[in-house]
N, C-alpha and C positions, 0 to 999 in steps of 0.2 A: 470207163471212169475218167473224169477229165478234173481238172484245178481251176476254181476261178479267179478270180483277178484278187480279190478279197484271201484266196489262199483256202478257203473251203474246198471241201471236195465234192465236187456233184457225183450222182449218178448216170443214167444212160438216158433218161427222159431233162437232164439238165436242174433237179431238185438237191439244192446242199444241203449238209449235215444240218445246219440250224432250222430249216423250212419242214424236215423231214422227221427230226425229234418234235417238232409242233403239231405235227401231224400226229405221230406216235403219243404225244402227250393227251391230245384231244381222246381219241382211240381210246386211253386209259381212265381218263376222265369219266368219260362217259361209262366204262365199265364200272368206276368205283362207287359213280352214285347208283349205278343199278342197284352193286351189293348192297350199300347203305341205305337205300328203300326197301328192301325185302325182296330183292331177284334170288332165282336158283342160281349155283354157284354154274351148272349147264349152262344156264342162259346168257351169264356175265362171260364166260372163256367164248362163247362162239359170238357173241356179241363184239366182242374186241376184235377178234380174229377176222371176221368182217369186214369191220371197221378199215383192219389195218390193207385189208388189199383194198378195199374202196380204196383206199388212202393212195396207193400208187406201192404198195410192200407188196414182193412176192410169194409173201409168208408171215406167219407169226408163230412162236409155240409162248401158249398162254398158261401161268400156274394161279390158281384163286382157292384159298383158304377166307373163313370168317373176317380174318385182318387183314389180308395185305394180298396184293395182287403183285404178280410178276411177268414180265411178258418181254420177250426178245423177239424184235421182227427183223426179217432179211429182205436190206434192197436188194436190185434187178439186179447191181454188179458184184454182188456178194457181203457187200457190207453187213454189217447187224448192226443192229442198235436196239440196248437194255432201258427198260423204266421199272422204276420199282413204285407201286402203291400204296400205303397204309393206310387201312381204315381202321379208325377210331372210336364209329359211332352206329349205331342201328337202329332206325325206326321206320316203321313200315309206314308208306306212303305208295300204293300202286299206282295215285294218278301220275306221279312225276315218274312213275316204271312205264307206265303206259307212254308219257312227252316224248321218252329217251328213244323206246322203242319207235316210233315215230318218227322220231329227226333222225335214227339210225337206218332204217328202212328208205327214206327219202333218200339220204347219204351214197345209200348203195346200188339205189334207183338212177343214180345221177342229176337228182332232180333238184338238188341243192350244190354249193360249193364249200368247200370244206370251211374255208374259212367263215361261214355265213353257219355253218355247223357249230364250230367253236363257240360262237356269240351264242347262238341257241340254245348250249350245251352250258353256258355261264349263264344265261337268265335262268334255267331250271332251275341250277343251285344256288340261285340267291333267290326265288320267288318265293312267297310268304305261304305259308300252308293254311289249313284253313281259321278264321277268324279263333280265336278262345271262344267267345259267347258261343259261339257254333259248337267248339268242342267239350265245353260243359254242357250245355243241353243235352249234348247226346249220354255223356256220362248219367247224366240224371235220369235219360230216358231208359236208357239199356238198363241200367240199375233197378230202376223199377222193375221194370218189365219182368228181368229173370229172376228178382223177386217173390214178386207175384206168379208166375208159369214156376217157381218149384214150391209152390204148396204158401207161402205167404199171404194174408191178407192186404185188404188196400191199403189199410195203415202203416204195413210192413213196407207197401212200394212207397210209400211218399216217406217212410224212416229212410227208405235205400236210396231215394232222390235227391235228399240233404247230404249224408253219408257220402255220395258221388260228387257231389259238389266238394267238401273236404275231400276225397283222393286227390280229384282232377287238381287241387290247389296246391294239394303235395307234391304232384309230380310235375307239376309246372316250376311249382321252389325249387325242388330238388334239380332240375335240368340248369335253373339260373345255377346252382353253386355245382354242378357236374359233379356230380354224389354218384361213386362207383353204382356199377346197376345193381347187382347184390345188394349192398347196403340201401340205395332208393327203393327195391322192393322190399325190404325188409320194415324201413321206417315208415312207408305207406302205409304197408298193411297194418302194422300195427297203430298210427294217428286214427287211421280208417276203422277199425274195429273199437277204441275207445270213442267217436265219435259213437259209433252203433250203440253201445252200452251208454253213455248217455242220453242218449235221445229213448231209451226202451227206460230209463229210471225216470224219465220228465214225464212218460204216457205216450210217447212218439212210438208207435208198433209194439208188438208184443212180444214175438219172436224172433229174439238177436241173431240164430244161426238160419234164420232162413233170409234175413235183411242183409248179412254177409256174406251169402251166396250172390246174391246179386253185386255184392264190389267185388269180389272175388275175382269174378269172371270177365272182370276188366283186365283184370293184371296176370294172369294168368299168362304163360307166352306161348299159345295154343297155337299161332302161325310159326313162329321160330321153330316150335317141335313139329312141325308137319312137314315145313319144309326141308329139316335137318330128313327125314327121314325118304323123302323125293331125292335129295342129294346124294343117300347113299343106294338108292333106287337104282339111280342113274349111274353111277359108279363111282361118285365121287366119295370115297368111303370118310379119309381123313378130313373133311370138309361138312361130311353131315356129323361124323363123331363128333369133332369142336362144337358145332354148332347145337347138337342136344344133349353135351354134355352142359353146357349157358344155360339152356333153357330149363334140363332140370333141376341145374343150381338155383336158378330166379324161382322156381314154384317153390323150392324146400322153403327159401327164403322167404315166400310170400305165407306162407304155409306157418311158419314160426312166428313171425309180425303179429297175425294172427291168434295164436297159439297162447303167446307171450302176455298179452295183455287180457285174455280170457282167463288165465288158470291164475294171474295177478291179482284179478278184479270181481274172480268167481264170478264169471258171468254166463 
């Protein structure tokens, strides 16, 4: 361990404490958008962990829960050095899981330089997902579809196509004013189900619970509970409880929205 002119202190490969928390910061970075797209909580600690001995760290010990990530790595000379991460938000995006894992795997191929990582690692999280129009159409389509596939007529899919179009517009509002998720599945469902109920008084479909079933199973948080459940597969016990106890607060919620406006409006 030596001192450089600046009064930092490097380690045994000549890398100081500020070049080495950048590294470390990168490492976490990349771990937090994994969680924040839908990675297993496995894939996000050994991903980092990775990360940090690519990095030049003789170690890491990584802790990741639903929120927040914590990771201490040990340079060569003994040092450590702590970052802490919060996460705030969740929505699944596997292509930017699939980017990460990519520039991560090159990272530790040697095939890129860290720094050229970092850049990589910030154009992900600022690149745009995919178009709206793209993501209402598919609302419309899926809508229909499962509709139609549990027992509804065609009428019933094109009531669910409309319908999908109000969700997608609610949960697009609700993300602009970051409307706890609880309460945004809640007010969905229930906009979404009074839209159903009127478009079934104008002649739009006939059968409101089978044109519900198709919004339904939009909002539904069918990947958060699958994966909570892989998490505690894997041993991550307090990390899958968090995470499907979220998820089965968001159905009760979606479930009530629902609920609410049906036994309202007798429908």
């Amino acid at each position: 361990m030596v001192q450089s002119e600046m009064g930092e202190i490097e380690d045994k490969n000549g890398k100081s404490d500020a070049e080495m928390n950048m590294y470390l910061s990168s490492a976490v970075e990349a771990g937090a958008l994994l969680l924040m797209y839908g990675a297993e909580v496995s894939r996000v600690e050994d991903t980092i962990m990775r990360l940090c001995v690519a990095h030049g760290f003789s170690g890491a010990e990584v802790f990741t829960i639903t929120s927040s990530i914590v990771v201490t790595a040990s340079c060569s000379d003994g040092r450590k050095l702590t970052q802490t991460k919060r996460i705030r938000m969740h929505v699944n995006d596997f292509g930017r899981v699939e980017k990460i894992n990519a520039l991560s795997r090159k990272l530790c191929a040697g095939d890129i330089d860290p720094k050229v990582f970092r850049r990589a690692i910030v154009r992900v999280r600022n690149s745009r997902g995919a178009p709206p129009l793209l993501n209402m159409c598919m609302y419309m389509i899926i809508s229909a579809s499962l509709s139609v596939f549990f027992g509804g007529t065609w009428a019933d899919g094109a009531a669910a196509a409309i319908s999908g179009i109000v969700l997608f517009a609610m949960v697009r509002m609700s993300e602009i004013l970051r409307m706890n998720s609880m309460i945004q599945a809640m007010v969905c469902s229930a906009v979404t189900a009074l839209a159903v109920l009127i478009l079934v008084r104008i002649g739009i479909g006939s059968q409101p619970d089978k044109i519900m079933i198709g919004n339904i199973m939009l909002v539904i948080p069918g990947i958060q509970l699958t994966s909570s459940l892989r998490d505690m597969i894997n041993g991550d016990t307090v990390s899958g409880l968090l995470s499907m106890s979220d998820a089965v607060l968001k159905a009760v919620c979606v479930a009530l929205g629902f609920a609410l406006v049906i036994i309202a409006l007798g429908g």
